[in-house]
Residue frames relative to the residue before (quaternion, step in Angstrom):
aa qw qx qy qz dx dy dz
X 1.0000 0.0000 0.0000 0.0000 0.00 0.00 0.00
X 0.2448 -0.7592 0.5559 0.2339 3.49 -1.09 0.58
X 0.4581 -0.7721 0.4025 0.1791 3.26 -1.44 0.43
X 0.1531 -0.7427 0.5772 0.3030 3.81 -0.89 -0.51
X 0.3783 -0.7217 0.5618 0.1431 3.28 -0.59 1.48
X 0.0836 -0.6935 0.7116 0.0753 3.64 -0.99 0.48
X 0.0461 0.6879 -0.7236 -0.0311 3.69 -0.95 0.58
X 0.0307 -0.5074 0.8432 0.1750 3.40 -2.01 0.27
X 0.0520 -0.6447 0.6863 0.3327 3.22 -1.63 -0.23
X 0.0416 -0.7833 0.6198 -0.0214 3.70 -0.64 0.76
X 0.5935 -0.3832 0.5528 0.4420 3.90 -1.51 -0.11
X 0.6159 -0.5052 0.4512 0.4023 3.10 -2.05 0.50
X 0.4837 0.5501 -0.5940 0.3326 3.90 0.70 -0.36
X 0.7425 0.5925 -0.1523 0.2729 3.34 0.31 -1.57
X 0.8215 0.4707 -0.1542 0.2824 2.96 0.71 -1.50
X 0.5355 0.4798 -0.4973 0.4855 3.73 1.38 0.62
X 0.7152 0.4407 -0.3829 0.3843 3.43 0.86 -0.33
X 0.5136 0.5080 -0.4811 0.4966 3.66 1.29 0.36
X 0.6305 0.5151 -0.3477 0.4650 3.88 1.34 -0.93
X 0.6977 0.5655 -0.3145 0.3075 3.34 1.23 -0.37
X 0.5720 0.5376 -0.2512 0.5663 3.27 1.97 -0.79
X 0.6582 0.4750 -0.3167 0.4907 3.76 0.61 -0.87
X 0.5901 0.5165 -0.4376 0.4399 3.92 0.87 -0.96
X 0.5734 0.6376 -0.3961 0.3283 3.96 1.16 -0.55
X 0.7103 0.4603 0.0289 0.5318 3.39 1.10 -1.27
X 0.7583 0.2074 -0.1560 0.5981 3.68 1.25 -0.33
X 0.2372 -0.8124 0.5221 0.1059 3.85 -0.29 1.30
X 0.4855 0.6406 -0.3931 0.4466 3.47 1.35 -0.09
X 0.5961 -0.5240 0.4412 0.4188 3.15 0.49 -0.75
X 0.3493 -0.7155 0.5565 0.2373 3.82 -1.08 0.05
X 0.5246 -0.7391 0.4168 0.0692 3.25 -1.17 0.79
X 0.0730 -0.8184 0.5637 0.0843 3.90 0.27 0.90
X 0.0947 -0.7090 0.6939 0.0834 3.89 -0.49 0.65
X 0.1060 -0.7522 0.6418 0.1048 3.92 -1.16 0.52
X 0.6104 -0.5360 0.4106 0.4141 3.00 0.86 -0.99
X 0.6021 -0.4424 0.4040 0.5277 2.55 -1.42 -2.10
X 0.3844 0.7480 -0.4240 0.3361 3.13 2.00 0.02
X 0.5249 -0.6716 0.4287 0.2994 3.35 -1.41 1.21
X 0.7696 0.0009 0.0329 0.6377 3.60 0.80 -0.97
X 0.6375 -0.6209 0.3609 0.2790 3.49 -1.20 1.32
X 0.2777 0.7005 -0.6152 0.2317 3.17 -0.61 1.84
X 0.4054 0.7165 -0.2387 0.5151 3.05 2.14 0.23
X 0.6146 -0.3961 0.5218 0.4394 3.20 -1.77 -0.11
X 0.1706 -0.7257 0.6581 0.1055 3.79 -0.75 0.43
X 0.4101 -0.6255 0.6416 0.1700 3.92 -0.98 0.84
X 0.1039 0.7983 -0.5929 -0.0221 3.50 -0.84 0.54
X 0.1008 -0.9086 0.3758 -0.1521 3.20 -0.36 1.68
X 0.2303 0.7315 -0.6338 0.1003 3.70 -0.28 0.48
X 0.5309 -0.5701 0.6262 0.0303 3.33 -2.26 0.64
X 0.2047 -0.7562 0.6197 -0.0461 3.54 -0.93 1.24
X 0.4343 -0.6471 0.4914 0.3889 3.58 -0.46 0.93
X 0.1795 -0.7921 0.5397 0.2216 4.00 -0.92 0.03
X 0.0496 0.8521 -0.4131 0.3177 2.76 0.53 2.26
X 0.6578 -0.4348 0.3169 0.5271 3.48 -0.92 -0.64
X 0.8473 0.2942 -0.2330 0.3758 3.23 1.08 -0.35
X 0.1338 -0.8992 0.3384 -0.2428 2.88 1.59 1.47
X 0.7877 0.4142 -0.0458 0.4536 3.36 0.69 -1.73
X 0.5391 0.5692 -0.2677 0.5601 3.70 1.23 -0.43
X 0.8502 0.3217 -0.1541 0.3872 3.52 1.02 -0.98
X 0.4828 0.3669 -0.4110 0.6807 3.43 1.86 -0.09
X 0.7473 0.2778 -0.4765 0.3706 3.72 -0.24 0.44
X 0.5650 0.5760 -0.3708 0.4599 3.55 1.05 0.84
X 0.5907 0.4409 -0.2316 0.6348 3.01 1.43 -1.30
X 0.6910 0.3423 -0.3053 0.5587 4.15 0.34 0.18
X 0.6433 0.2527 -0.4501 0.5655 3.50 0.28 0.06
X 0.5760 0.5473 -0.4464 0.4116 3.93 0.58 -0.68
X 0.7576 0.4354 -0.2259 0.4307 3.59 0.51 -1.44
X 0.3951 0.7599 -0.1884 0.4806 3.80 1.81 -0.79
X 0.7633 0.3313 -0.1692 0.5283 3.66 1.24 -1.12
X 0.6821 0.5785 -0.2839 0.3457 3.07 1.54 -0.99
X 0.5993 0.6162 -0.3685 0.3540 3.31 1.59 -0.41
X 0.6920 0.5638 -0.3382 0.2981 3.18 1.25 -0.73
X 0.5738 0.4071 -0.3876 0.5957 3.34 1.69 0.94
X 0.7071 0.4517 -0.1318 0.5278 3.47 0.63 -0.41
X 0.0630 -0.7614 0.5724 0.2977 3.76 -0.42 0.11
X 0.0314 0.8309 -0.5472 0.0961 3.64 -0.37 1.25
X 0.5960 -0.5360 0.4887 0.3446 3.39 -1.24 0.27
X 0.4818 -0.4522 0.6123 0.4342 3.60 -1.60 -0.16
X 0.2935 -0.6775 0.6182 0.2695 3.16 -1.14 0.67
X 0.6462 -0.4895 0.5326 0.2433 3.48 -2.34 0.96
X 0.0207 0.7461 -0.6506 -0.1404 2.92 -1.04 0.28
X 0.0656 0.8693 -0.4899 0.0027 3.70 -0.93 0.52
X 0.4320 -0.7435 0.4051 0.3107 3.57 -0.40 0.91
X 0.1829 0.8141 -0.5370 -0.1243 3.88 -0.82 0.41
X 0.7561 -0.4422 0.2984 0.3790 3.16 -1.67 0.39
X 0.7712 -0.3139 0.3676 0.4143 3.86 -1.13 -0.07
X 0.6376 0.6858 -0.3419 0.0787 3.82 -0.40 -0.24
X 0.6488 -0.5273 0.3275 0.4402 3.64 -0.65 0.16
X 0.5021 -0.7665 0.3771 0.1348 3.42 0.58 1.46
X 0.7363 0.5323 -0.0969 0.4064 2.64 0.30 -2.79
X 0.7373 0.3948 -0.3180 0.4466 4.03 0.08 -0.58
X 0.6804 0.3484 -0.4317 0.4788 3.54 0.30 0.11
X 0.5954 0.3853 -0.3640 0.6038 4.64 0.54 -0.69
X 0.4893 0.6453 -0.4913 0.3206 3.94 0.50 -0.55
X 0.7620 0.4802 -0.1822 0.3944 3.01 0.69 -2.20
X 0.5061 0.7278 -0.3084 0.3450 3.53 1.34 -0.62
X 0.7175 0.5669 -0.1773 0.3639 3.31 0.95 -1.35
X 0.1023 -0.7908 0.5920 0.1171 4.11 0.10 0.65
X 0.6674 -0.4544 0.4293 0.4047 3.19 -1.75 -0.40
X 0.0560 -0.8591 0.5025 0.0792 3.82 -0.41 0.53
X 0.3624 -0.7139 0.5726 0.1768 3.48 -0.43 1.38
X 0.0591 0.8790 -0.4505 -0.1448 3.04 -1.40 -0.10
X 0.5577 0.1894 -0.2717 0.7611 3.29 1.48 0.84
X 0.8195 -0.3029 0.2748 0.4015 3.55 -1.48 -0.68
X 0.7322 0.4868 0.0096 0.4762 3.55 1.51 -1.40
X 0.7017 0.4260 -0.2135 0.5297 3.51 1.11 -1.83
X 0.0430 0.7773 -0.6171 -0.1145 3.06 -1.67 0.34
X 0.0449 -0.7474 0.5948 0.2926 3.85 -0.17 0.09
X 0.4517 -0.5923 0.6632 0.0730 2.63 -2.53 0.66
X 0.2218 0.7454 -0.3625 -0.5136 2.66 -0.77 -0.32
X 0.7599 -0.3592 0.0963 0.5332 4.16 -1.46 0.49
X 0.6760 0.4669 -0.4945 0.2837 3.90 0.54 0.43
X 0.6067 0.5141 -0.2994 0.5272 3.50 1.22 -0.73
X 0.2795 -0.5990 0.7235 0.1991 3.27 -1.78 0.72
X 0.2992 -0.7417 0.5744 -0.1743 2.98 -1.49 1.38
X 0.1339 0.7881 -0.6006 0.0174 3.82 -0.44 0.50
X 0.4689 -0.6178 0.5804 0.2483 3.53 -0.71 1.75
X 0.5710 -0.4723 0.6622 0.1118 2.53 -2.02 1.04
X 0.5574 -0.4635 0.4999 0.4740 4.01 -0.96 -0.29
X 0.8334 0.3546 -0.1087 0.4097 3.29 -0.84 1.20
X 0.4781 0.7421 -0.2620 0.3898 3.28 1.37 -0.91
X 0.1319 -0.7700 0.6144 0.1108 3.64 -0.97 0.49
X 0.1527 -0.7992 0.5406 0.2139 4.28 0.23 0.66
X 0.0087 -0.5008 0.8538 0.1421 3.75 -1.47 0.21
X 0.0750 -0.5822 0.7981 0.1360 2.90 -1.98 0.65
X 0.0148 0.6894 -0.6993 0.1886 3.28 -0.62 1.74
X 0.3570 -0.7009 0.5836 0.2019 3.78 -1.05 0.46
X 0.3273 -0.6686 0.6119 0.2672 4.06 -0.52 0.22
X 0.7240 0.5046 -0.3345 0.3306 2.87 -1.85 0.23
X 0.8766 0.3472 -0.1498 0.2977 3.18 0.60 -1.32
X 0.8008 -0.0772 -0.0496 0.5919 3.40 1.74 0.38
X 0.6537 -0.3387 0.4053 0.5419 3.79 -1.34 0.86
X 0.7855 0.3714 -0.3756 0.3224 3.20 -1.76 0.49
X 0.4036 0.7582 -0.4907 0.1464 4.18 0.62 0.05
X 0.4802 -0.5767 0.4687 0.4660 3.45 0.98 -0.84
X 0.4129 0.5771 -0.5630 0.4237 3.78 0.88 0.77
X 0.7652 0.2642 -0.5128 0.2859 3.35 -0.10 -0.60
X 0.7149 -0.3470 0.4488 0.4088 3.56 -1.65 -0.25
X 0.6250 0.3935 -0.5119 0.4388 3.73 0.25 -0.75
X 0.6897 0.6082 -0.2696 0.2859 3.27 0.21 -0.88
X 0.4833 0.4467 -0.3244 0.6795 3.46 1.41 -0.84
X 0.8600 0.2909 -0.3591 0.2165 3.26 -0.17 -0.70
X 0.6175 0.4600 -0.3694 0.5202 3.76 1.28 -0.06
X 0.5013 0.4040 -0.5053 0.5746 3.83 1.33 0.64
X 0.6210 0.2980 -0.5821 0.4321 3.50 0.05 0.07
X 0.6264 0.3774 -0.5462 0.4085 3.82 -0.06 -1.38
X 0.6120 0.4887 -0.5139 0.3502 4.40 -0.22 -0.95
X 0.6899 0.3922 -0.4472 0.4126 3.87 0.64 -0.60
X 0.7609 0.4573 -0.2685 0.3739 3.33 0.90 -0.83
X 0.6487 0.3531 -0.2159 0.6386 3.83 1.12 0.26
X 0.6355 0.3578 -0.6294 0.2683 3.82 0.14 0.37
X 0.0573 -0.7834 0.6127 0.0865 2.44 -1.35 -0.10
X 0.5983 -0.6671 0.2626 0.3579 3.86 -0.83 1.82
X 0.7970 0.2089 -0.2411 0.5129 3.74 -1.01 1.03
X 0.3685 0.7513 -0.4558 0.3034 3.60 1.27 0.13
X 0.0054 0.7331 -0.6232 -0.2724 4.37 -0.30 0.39
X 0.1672 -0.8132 0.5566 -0.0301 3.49 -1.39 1.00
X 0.3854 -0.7316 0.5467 0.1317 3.79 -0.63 1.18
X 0.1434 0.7981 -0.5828 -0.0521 3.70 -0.57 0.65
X 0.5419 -0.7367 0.4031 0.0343 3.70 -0.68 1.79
X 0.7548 0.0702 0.0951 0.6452 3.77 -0.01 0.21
X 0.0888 -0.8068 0.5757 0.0983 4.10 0.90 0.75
X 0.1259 0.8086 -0.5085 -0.2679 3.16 0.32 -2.07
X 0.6830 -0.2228 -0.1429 0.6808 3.69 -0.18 -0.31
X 0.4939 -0.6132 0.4685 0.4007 4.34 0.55 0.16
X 0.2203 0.7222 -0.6431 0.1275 3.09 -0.26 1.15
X 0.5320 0.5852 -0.3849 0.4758 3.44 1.41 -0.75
X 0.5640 0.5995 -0.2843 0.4916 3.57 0.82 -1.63
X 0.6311 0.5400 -0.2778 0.4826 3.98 0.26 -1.42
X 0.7060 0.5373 -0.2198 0.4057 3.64 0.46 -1.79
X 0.7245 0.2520 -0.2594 0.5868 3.90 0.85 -1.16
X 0.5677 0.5101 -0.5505 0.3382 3.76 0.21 -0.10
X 0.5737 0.5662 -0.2776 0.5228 3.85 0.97 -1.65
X 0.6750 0.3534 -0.2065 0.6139 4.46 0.47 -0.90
X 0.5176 -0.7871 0.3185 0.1056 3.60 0.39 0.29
X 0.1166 0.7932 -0.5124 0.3078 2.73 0.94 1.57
X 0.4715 -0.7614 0.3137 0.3156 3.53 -0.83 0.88
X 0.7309 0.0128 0.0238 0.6820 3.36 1.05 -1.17
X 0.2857 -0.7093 0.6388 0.0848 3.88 -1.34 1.18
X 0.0942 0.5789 -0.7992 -0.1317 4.02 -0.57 0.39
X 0.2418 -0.5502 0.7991 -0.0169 3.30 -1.69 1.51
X 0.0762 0.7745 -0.6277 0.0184 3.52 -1.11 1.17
X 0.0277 0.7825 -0.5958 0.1789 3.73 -0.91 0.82
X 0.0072 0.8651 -0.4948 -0.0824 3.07 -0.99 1.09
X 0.3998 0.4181 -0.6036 0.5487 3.07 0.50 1.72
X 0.4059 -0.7523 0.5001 0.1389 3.43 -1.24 1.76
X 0.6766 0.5236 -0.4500 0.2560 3.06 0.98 -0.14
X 0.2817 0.7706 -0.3126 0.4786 3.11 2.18 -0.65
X 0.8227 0.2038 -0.2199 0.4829 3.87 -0.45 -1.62
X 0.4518 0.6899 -0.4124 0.3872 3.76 0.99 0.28
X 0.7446 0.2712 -0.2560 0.5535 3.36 0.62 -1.42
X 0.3923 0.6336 -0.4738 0.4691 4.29 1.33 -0.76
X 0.8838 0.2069 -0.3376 0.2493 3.76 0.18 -1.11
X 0.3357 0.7445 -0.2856 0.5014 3.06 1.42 0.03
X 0.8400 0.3320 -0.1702 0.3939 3.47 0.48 -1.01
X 0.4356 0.5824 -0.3954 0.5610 3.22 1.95 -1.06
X 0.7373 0.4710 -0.3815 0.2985 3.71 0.21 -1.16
X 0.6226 0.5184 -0.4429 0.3841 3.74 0.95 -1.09
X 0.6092 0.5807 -0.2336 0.4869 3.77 0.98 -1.36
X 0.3647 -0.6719 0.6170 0.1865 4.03 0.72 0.10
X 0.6645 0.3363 -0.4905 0.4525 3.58 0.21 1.33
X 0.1904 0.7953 -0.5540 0.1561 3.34 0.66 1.20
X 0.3613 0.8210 -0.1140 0.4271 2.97 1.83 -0.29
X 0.7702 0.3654 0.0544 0.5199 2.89 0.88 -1.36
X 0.7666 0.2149 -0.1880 0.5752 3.67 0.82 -0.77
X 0.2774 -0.7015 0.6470 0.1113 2.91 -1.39 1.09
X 0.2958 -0.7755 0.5371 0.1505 3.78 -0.65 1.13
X 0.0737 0.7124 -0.6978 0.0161 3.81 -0.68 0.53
X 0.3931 -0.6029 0.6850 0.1132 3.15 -1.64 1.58
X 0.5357 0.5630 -0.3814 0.5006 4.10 -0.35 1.01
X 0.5986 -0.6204 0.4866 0.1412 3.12 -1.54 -0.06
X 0.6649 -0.3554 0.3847 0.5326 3.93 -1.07 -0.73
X 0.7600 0.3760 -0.2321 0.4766 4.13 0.99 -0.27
X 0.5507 0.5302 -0.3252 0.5567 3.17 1.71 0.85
X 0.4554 0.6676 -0.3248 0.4913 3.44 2.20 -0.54
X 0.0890 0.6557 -0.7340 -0.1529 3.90 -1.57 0.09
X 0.7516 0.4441 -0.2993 0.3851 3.25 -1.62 -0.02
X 0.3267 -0.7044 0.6164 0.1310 3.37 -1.70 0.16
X 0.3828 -0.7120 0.5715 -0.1411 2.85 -1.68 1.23
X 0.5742 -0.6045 0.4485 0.3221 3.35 -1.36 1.34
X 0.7718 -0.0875 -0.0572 0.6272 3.40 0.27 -1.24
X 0.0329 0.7745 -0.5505 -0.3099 3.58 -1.90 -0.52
X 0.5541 -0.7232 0.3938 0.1222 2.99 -1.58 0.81
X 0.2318 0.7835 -0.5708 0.0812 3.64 0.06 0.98
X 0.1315 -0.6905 0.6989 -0.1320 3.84 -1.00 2.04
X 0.4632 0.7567 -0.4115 0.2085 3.40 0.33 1.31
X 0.4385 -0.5178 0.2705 0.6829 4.01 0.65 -0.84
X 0.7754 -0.4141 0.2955 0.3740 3.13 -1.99 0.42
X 0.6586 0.4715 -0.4249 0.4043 4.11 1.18 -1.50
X 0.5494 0.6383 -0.4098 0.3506 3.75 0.79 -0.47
X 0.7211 0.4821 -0.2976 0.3988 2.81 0.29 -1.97
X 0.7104 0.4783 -0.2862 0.4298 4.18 0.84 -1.32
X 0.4772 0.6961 -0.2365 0.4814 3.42 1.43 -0.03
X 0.5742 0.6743 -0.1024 0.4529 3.32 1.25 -0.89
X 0.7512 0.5405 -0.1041 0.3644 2.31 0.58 -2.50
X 0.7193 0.6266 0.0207 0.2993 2.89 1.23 -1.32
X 0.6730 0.2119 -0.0725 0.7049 3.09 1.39 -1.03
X 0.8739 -0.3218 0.1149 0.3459 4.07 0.22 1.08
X 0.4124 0.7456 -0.4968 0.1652 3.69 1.26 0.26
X 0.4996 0.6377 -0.4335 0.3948 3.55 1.37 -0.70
X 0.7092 0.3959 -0.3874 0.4362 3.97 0.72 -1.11
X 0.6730 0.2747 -0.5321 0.4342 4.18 -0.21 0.17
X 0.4674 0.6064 -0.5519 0.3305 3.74 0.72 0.65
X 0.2926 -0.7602 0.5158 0.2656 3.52 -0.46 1.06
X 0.6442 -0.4796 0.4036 0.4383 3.88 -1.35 0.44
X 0.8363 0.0436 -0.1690 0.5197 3.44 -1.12 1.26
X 0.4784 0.6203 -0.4537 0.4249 3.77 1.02 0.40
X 0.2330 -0.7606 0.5985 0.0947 3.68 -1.57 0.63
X 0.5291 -0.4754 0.6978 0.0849 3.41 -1.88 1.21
X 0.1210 -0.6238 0.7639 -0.1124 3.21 -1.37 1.32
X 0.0865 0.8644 -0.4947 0.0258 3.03 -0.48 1.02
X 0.0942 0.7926 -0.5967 0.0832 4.41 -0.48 0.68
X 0.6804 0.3520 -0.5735 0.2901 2.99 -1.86 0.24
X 0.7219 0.4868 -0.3188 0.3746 3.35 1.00 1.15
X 0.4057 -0.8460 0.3258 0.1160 2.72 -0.78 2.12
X 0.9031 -0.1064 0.0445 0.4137 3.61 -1.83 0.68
X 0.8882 0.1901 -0.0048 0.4183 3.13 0.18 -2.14
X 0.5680 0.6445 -0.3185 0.4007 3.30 1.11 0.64
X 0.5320 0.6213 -0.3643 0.4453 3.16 1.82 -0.65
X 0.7326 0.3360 -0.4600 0.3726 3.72 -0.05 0.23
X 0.5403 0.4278 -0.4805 0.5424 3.74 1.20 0.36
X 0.6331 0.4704 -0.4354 0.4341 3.45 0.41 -0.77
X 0.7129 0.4298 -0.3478 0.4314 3.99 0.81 -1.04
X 0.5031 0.7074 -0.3616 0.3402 3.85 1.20 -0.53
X 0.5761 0.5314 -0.2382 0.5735 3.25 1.37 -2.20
X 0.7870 0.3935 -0.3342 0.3378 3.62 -0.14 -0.99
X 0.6405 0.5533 -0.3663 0.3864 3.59 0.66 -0.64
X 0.8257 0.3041 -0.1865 0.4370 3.37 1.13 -1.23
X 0.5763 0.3825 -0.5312 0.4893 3.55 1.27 1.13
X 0.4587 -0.6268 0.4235 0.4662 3.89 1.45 1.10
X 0.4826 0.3148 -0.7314 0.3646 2.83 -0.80 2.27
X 0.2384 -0.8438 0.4777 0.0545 2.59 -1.12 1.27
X 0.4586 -0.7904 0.3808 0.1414 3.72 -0.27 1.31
X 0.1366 -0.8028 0.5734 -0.0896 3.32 0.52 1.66
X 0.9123 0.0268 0.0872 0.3993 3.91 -0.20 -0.38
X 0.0200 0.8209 -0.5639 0.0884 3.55 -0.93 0.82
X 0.2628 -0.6140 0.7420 0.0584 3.70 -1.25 1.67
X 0.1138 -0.6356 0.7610 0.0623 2.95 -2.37 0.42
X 0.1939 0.7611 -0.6109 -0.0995 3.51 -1.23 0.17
X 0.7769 -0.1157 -0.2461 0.5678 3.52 -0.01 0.95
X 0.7944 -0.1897 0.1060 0.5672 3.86 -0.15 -0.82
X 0.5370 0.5363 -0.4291 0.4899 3.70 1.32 0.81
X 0.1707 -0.6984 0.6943 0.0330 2.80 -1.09 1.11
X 0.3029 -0.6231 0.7179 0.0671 4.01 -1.82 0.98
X 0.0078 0.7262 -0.6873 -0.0141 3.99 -0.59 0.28
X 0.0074 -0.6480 0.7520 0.1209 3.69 -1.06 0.49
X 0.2856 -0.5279 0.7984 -0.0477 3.89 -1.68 1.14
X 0.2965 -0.6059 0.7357 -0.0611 2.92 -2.03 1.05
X 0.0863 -0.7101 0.5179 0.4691 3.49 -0.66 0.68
X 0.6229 -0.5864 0.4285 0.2908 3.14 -2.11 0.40
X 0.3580 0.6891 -0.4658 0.4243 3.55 1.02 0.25
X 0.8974 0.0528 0.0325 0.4369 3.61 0.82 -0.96
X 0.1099 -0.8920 0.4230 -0.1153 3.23 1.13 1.16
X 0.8600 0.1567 -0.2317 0.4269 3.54 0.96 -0.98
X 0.0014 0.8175 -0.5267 0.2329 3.33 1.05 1.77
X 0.3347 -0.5985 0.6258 0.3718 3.89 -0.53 0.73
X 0.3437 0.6087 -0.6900 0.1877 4.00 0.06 0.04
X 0.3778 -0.7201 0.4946 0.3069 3.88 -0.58 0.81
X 0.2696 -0.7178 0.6375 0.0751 3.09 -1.58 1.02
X 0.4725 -0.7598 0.3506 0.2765 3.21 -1.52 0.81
């Protein structure tokens, strides 16, 4: 069978939500090209393959009208399209894929490459490509660094919007005792359990199809990588109560000009906003509740 390549190239912000639209349209999987860049601060290639069939034409005018909306958030190129011969795709974009750190400690793999940790090192084996959540965008870098800098061993931690669990993956591996990973897309806590399982902390995470009003109890730290109307949404409707006394809220997926609503919502459901990261136009905030300020929980 032949194929139709589709490429975008886009930034590392961008380029999971183009793997995320193309992964709709391409059951094989999607293709993440970096380069030669060590860790994704580059242009990233985003690639996937369309059977070249009768229903060929139905699916390159989806995969453009799909990719067509995405721009009107993103500034992205049209994507290439090119016809190739038959062949074993998967072994040439494979070889592409490196090891990608992402804080001081974490590092993903992915399950084809052999790897030998450095001292200290923490591995995910997570595959790209194959869903939202890889460790390209920035938020994400930036709520793996605050997790190195705030677990802590026997710590229980809530992670909001999991998706494929990499956050969830990140505090189990740093030594968190117990992870509830919540998402409410099944297909989401699907590929999360799946991954928790390859990584040997199925144990550890507890998956929950639902939301923040499906959550009980309280928690050392939590983990919410979602957008800013959510995140004030929360705030709003009970995130302060699964905060445990003297325990802290990581919060991301919220850009520049949003951080002083997003820090407003949090303050006035008592969290206090103790510390803030940036890497391009994303901003991470971590809050404390205010109930227990003089918790020995270490601060940064």
């Amino acid at each position: 069978m032949d194929w139709l390549e589709v490429s975008v190239i886009a930034d590392a912000e961008a380029a999971e939500a183009v793997a995320e639209v193309l992964s709709r349209y391409a059951p094989q999987g999607v293709a993440l090209d970096l380069g030669d860049t060590p860790v994704a601060t580059g242009p990233v290639t985003v690639r996937a393959y369309l059977a070249v069939d009768e229903e060929l034409p139905v699916q390159q005018r989806k995969v453009e009208e799909a990719l067509w909306h995405l721009g009107q958030l993103w500034p992205i190129p049209d994507p290439t399209f090119i016809q190739i011969a038959d062949c074993d795709w998967t072994s040439g974009w494979k070889e592409t894929i490196p090891v990608l750190p992402l804080g001081k400690r974490v590092v993903i793999k992915p399950s084809w490459r052999e790897y030998t940790p450095q001292s200290g090192e923490i591995v995910l084996e997570l595959d790209p490509g194959m869903a939202f959540g890889t460790g390209l965008h920035p938020t994400t870098r930036l709520c793996v660094e605050l997790l190195e800098d705030l677990i802590q061993p026997g710590m229980r931690v809530l992670d909001l919007g999991t998706g494929t669990g990499i956050l969830a993956l990140a505090a189990a591996k740093l030594g968190a005792e117990e992870v509830v990973a919540v998402d409410n897309d099944a297909n989401a806590v699907a590929v999360a359990r799946r991954n928790a399982r390859d990584n040997d902390v199925a144990q550890t995470i507890r998956l929950v199809h639902g939301s923040l009003a499906e959550v009980s109890g309280t928690y050392d730290l939590v983990l919410a990588n979602i957008l800013a109307p959510v995140l004030i949404s929360m705030a709003e409707n009970g995130l302060a109560a699964r905060v445990k006394r003297g325990g802290a809220v990581v919060l991301s997926g919220i850009l520049d000009e949003q951080t002083a609503e997003v820090s407003s919502a949090m303050e006035n459901a008592g969290l206090h906003v103790a510390d803030r990261r940036q890497q391009d136009d994303w901003v991470a905030l971590v809050a404390y509740s205010t109930s227990g300020l003089s918790s020995p929980m270490r601060r940064l």
